[in-house]
ZADO-1210 file (C-alpha; in nm, 4 decimals, padded with zeros to 6 digits):
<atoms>
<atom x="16.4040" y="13.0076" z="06.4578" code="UNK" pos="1"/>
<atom x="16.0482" y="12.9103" z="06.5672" code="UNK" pos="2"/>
<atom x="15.9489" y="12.6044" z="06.5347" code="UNK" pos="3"/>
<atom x="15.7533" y="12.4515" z="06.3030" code="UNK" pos="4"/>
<atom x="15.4333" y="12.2605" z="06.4807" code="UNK" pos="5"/>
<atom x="15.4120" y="11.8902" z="06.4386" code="UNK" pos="6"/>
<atom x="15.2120" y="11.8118" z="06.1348" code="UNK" pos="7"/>
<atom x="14.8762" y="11.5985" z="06.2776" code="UNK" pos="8"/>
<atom x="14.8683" y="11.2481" z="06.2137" code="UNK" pos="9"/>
<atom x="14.5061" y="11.0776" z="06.2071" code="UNK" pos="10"/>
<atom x="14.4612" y="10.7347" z="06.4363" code="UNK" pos="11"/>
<atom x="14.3155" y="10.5540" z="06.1291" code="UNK" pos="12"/>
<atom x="14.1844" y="10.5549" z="05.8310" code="UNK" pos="13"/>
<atom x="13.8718" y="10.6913" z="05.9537" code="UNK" pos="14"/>
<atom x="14.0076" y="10.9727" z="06.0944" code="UNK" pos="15"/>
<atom x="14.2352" y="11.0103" z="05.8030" code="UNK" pos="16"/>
<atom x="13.9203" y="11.0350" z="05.5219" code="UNK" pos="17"/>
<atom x="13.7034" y="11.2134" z="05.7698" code="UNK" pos="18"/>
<atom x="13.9491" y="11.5566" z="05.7190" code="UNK" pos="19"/>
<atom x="13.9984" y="11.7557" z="05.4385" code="UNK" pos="20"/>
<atom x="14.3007" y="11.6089" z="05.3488" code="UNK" pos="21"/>
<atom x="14.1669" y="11.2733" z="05.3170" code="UNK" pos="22"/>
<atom x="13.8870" y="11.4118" z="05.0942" code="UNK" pos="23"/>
<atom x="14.1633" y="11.5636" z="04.8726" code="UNK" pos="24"/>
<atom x="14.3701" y="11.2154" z="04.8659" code="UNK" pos="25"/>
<atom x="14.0386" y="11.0229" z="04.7664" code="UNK" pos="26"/>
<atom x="13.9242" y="11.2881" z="04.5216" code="UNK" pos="27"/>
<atom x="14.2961" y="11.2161" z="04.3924" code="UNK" pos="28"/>
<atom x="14.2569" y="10.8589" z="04.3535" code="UNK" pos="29"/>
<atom x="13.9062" y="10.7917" z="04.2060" code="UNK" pos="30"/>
<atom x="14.0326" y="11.0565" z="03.9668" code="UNK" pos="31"/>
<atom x="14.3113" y="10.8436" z="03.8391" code="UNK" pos="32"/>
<atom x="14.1484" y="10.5049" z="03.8942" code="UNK" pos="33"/>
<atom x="13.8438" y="10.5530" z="03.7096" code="UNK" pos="34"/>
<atom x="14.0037" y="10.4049" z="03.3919" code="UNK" pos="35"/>
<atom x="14.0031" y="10.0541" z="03.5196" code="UNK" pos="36"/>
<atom x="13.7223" y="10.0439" z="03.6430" code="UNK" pos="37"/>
<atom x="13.4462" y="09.8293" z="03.4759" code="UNK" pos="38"/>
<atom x="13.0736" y="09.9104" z="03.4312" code="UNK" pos="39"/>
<atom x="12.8958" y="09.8404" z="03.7567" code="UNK" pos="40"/>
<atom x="12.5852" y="09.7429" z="03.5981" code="UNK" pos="41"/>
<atom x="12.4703" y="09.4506" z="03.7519" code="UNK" pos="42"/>
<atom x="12.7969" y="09.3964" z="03.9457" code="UNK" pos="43"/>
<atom x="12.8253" y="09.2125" z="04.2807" code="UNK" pos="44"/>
<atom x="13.0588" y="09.4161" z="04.4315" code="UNK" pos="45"/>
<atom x="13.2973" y="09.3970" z="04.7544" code="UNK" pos="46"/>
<atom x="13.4791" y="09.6435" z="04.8983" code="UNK" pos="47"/>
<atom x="13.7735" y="09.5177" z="05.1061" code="UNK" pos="48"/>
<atom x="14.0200" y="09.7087" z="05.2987" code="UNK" pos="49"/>
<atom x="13.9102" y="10.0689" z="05.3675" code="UNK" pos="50"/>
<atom x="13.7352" y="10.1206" z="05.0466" code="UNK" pos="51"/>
<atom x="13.4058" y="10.2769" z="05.1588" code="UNK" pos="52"/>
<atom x="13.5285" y="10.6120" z="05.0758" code="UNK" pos="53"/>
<atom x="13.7003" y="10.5223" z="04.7378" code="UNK" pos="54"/>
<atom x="13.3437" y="10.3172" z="04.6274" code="UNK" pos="55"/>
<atom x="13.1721" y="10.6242" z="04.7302" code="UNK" pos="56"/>
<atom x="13.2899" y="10.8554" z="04.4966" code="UNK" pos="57"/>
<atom x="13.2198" y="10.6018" z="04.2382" code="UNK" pos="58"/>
<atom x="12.9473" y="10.7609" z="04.0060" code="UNK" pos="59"/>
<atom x="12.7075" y="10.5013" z="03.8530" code="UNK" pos="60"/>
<atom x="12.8039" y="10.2476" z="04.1547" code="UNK" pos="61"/>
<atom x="12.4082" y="10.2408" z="04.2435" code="UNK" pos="62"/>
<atom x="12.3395" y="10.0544" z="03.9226" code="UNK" pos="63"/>
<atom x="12.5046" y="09.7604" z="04.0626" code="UNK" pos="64"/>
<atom x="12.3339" y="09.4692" z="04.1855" code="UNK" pos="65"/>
<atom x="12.4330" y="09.4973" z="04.5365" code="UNK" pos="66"/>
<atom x="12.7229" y="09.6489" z="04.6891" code="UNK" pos="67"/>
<atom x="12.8732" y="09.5753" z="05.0642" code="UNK" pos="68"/>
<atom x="13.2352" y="09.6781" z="05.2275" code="UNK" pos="69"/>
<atom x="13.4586" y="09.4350" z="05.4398" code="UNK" pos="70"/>
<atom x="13.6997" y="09.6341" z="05.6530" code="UNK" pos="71"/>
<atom x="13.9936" y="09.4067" z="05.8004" code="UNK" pos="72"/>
<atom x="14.0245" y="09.3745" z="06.1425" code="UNK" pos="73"/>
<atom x="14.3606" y="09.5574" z="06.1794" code="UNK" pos="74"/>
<atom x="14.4516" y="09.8510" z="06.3902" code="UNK" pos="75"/>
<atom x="14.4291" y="10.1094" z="06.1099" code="UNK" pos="76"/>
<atom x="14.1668" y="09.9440" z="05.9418" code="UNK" pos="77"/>
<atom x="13.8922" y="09.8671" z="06.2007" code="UNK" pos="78"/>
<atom x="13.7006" y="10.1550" z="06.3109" code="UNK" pos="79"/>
<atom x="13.3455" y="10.2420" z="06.0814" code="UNK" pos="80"/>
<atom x="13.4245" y="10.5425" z="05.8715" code="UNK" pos="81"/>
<atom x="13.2514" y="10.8863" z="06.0719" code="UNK" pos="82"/>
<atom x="13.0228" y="10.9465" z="05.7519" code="UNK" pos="83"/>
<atom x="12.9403" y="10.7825" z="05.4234" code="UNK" pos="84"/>
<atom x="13.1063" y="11.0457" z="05.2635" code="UNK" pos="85"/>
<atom x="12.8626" y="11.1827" z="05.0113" code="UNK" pos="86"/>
<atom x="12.7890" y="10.8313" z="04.8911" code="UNK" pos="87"/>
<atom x="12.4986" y="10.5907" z="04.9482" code="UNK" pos="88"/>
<atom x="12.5056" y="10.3525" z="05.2643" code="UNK" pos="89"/>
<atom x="12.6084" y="10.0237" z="05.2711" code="UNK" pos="90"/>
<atom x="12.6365" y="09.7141" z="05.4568" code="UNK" pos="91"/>
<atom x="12.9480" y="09.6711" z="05.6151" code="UNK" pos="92"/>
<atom x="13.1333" y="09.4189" z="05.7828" code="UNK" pos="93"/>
<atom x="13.4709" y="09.3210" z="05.9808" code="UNK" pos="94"/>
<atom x="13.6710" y="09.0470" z="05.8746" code="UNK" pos="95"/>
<atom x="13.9831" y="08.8750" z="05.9164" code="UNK" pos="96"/>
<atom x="14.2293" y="08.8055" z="05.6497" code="UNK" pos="97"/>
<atom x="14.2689" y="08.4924" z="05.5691" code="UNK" pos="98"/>
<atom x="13.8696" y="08.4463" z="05.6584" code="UNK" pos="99"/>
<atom x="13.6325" y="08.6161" z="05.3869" code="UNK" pos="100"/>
<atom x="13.3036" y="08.5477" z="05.5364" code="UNK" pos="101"/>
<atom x="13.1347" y="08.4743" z="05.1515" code="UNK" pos="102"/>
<atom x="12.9964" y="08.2428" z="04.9245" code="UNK" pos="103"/>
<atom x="13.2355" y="08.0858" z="04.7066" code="UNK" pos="104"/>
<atom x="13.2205" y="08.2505" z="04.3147" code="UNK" pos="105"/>
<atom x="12.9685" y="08.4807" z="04.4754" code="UNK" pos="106"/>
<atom x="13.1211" y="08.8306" z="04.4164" code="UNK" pos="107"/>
<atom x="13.1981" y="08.9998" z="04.0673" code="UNK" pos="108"/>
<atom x="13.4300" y="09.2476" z="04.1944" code="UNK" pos="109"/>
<atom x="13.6284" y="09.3323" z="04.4762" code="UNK" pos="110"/>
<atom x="13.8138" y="09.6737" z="04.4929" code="UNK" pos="111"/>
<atom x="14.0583" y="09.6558" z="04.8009" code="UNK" pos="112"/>
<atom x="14.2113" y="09.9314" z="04.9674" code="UNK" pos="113"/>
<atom x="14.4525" y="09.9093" z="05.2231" code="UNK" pos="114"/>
<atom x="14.4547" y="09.6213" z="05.2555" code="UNK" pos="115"/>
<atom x="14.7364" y="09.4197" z="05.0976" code="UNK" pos="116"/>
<atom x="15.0051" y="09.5757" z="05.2977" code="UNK" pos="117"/>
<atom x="14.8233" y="09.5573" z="05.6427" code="UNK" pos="118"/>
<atom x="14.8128" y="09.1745" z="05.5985" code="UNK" pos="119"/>
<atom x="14.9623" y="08.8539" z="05.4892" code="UNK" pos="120"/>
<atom x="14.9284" y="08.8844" z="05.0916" code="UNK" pos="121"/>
<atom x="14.9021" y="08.5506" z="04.9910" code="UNK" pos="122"/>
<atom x="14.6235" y="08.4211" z="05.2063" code="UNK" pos="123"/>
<atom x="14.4797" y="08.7331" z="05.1433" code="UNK" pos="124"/>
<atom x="14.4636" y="08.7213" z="04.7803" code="UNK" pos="125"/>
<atom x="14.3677" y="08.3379" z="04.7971" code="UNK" pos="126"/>
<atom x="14.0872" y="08.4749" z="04.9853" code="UNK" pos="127"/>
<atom x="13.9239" y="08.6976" z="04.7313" code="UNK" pos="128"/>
<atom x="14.0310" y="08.4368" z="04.4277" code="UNK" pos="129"/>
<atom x="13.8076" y="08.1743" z="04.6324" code="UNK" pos="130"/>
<atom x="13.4747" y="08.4448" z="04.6591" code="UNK" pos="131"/>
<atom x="13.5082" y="08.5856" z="04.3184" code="UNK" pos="132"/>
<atom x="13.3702" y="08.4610" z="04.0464" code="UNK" pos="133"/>
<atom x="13.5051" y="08.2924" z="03.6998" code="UNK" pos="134"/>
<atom x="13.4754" y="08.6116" z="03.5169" code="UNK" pos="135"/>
<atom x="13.5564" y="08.8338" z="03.7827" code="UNK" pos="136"/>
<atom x="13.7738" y="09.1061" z="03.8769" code="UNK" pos="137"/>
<atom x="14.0164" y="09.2510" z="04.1645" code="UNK" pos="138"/>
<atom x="14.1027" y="09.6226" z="04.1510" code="UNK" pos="139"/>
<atom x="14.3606" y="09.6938" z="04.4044" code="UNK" pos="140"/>
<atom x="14.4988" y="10.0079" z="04.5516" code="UNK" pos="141"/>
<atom x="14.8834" y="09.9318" z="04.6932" code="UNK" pos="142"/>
<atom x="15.1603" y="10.1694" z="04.8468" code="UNK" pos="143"/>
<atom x="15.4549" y="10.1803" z="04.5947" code="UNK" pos="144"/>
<atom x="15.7747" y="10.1133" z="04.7934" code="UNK" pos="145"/>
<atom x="15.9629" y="10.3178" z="04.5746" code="UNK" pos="146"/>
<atom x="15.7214" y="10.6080" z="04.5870" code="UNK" pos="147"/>
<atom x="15.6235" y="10.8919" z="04.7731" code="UNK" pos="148"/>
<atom x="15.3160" y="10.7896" z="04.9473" code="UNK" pos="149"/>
<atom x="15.4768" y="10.5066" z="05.0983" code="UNK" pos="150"/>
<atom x="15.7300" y="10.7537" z="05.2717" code="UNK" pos="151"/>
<atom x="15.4596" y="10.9811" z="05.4129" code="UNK" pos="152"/>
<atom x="15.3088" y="10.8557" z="05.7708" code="UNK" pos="153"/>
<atom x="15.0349" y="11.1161" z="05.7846" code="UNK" pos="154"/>
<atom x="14.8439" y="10.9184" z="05.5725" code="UNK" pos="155"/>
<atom x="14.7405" y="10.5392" z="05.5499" code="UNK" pos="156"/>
<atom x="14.9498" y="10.4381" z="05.2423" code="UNK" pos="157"/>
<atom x="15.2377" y="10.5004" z="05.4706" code="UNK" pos="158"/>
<atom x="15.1532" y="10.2399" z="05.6783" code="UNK" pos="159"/>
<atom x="15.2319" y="09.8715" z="05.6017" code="UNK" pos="160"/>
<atom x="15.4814" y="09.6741" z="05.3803" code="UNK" pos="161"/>
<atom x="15.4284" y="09.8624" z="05.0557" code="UNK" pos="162"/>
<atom x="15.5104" y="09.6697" z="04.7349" code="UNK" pos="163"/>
<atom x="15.7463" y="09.6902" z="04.4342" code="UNK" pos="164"/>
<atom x="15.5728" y="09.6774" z="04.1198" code="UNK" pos="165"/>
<atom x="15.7598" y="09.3381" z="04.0773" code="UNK" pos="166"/>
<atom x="15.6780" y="09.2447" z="04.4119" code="UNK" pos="167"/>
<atom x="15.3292" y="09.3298" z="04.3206" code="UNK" pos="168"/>
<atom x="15.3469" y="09.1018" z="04.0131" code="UNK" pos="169"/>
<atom x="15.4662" y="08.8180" z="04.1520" code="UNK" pos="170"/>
<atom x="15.2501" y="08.8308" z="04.4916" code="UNK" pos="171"/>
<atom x="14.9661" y="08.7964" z="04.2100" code="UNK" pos="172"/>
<atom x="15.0626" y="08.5341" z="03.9789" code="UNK" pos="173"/>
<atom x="15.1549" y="08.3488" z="04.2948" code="UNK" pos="174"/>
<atom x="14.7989" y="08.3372" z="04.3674" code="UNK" pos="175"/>
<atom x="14.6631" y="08.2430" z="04.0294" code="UNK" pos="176"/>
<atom x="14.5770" y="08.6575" z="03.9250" code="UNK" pos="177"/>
<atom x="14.6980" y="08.8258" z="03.6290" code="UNK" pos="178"/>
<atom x="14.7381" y="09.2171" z="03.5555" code="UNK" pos="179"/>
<atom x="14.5554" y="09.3139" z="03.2864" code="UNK" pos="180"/>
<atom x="14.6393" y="09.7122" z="03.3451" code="UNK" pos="181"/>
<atom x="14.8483" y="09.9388" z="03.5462" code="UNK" pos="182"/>
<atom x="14.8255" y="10.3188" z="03.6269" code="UNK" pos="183"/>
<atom x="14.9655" y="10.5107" z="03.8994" code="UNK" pos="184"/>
<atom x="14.8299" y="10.7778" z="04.1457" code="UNK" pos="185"/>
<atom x="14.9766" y="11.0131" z="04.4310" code="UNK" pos="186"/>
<atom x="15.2732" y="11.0439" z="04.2295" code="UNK" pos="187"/>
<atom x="15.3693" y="11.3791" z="04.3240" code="UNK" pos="188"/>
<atom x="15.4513" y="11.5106" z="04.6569" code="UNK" pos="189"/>
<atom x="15.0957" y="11.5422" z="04.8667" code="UNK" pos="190"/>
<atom x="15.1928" y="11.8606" z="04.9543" code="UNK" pos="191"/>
<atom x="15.0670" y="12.0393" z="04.6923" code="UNK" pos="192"/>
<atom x="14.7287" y="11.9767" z="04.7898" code="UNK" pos="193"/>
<atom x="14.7986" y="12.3481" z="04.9762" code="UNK" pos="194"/>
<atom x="14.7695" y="12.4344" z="04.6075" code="UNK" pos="195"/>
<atom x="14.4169" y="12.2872" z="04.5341" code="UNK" pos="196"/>
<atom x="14.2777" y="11.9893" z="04.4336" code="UNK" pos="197"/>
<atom x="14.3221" y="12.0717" z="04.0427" code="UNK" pos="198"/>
<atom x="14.7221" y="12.1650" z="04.0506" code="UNK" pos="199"/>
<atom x="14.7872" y="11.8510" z="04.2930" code="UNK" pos="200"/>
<atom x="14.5948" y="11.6532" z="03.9952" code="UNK" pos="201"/>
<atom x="14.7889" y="11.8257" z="03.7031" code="UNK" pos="202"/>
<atom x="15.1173" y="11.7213" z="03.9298" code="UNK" pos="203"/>
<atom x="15.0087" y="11.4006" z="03.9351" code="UNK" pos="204"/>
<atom x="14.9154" y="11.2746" z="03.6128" code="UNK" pos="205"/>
<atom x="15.3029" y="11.4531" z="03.4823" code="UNK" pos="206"/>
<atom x="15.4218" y="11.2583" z="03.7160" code="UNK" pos="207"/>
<atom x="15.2614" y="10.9445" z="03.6672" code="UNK" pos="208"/>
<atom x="15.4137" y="10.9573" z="03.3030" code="UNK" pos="209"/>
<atom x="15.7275" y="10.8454" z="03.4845" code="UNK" pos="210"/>
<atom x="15.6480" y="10.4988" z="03.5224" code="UNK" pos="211"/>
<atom x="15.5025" y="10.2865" z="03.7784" code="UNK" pos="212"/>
<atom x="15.8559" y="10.2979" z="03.9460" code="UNK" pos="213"/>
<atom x="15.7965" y="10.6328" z="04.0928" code="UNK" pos="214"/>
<atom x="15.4267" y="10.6216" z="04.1660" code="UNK" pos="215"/>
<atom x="15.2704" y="10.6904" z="04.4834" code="UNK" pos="216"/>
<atom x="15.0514" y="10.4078" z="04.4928" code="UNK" pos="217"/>
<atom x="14.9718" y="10.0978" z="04.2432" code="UNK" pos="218"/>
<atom x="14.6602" y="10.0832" z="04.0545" code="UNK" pos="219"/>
<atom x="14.6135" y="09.7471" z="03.8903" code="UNK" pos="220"/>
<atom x="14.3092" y="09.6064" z="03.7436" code="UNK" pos="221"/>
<atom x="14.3533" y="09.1780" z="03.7594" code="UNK" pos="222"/>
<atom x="14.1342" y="08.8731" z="03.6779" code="UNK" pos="223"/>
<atom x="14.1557" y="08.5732" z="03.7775" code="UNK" pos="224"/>
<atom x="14.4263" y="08.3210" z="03.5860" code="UNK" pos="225"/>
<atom x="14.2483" y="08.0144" z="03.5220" code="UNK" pos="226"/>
<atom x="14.4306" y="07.8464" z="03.3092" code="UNK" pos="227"/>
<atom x="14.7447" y="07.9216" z="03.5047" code="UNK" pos="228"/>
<atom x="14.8722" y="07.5629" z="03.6651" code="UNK" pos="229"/>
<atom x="14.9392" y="07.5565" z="04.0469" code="UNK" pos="230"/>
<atom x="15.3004" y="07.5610" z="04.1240" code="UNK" pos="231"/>
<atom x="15.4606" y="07.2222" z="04.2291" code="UNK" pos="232"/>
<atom x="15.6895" y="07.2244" z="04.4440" code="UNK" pos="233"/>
<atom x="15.9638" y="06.9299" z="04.4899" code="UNK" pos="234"/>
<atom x="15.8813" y="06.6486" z="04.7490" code="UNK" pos="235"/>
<atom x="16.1256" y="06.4157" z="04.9617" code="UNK" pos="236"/>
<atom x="16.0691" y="06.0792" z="04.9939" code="UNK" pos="237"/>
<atom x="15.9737" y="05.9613" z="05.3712" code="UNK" pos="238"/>
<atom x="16.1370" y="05.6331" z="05.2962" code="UNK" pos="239"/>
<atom x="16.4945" y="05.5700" z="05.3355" code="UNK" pos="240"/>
<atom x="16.5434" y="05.4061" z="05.0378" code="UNK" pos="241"/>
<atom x="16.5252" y="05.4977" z="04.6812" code="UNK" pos="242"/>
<atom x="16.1832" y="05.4430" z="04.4795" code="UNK" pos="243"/>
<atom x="16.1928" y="05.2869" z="04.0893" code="UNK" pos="244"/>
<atom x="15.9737" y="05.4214" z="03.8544" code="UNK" pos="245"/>
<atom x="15.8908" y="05.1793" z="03.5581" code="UNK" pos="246"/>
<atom x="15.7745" y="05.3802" z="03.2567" code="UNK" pos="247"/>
<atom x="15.5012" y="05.3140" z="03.1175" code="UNK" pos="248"/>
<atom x="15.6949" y="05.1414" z="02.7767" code="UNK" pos="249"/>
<atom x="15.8393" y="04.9099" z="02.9842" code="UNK" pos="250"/>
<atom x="15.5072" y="04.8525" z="03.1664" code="UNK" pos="251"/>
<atom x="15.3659" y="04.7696" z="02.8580" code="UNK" pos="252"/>
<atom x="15.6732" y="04.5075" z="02.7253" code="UNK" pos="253"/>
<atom x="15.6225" y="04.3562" z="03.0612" code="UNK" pos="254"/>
<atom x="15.2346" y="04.2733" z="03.0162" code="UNK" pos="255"/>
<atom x="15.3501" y="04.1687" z="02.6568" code="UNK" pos="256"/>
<atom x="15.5795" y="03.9142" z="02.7227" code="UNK" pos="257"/>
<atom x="15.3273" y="03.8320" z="03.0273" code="UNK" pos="258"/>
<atom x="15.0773" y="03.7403" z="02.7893" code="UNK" pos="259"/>
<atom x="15.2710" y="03.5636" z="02.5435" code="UNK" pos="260"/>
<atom x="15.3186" y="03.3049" z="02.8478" code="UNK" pos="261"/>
<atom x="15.1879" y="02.9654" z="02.7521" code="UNK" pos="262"/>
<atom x="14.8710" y="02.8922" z="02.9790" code="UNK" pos="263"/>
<atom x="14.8247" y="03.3228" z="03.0348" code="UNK" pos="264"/>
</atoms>
């Protein structure tokens, strides 16, 4: 039997959304994500990752106030995208994990795209809840372990440490974010693209019904969790010996009979 040619894999990213494929996967995406995201009017808004080509299929995006992208400086990451994709330009930048180079509170929104499994999460994410602000919000794009995407090398969700939805959930609260919604994309095998854009669509969203279990990728809209209290963790004592604690209703017998001490 002949053989079958080896299917091409792109470097990076950019090579990945400069083919038609890629165009097909983003089409996919913005098509499912567009339900969480907010109005852009006004918005401060960061893309992080490799979210150029999401944020430019992103109608009414050129209402916001300003809008840049921060690729991370990772291998699959790092190279400029080969064209703006149909969208408007933007400044762009390249930046290191666990190093956002922006003001503190400064950014209403950051939509990041491969980006949490490339890196460290937890810095990461400590990252973008230190530049956005009060009120704002994270959209994030993640490779579902337990999906198909994640399985698939030819594209850039199947590179990285993808995430369980619990995983997912508890990365976040860990750094102070909560989920306030969930969808799913890529759901269905990508190979139905061959089909066009409209059946691979169709596929997904039956699929999708499924659960977030057997989605391709996570979709989850999060705000910061102020009132959420930092996690304390137990500490030794350096000393050898053992420390008393005198509560405070003994503290305040002991300045009674203190002061009931003739000449006090």
């Amino acid at each position: 039997m002949p053989k079958r040619p080896p299917q091409f894999v792109p470097p990076d990213a950019a090579g990945f959304y400069a083919s038609r494929r890629g165009d097909q996967v983003n089409a996919l995406l913005m098509a499912q994500l567009a339900g969480l995201l907010p109005d852009p009017t006004g918005l401060r808004v960061l893309g992080l990752g490799y979210a150029q080509p999401l944020l430019s299929q992103w109608r009414g995006l050129g209402r916001a106030h300003w809008v840049a992208s921060a690729q991370l400086d990772t291998p699959l990451t790092r190279r400029a995208p080969l064209d703006n994709h149909g969208g408007f330009a933007m400044p762009s930048c390249l930046v290191a994990s666990d190093a956002l180079p922006f003001d503190d509170l400064g950014i209403d929104l950051v939509v990041m795209v491969h980006g949490l499994e490339l890196a460290n999460p937890h810095p990461l994410l400590r990252m973008v809840w230190k530049v956005l602000a009060d009120h704002g919000r994270l959209i994030l794009v993640v490779p579902n372990r337990t999906g198909l995407a994640a399985k698939d090398d030819t594209s850039p969700f199947g590179h990285g440490s993808p995430f369980s939805a619990s995983q997912l959930d508890r990365a976040l609260q860990r750094a102070l974010f909560r989920a306030e919604s969930t969808a799913t994309a890529l759901s269905a095998p990508l190979a139905l693209l061959k089909l066009g854009e409209q059946a691979a669509l169709m596929a997904d969203r039956a699929t999708g019904l499924l659960g977030r279990r057997l989605g391709g990728v996570h979709l989850v809209n999060a705000c910061k969790d102020l009132y959420s209290g930092m996690p304390v963790e137990a500490e030794r004592a350096k000393l050898a010996f053992g420390r008393r604690v005198t509560t405070l209703a003994s503290s305040a017998s002991s300045c009674d009979s203190l002061s009931s001490k003739p000449g006090s």
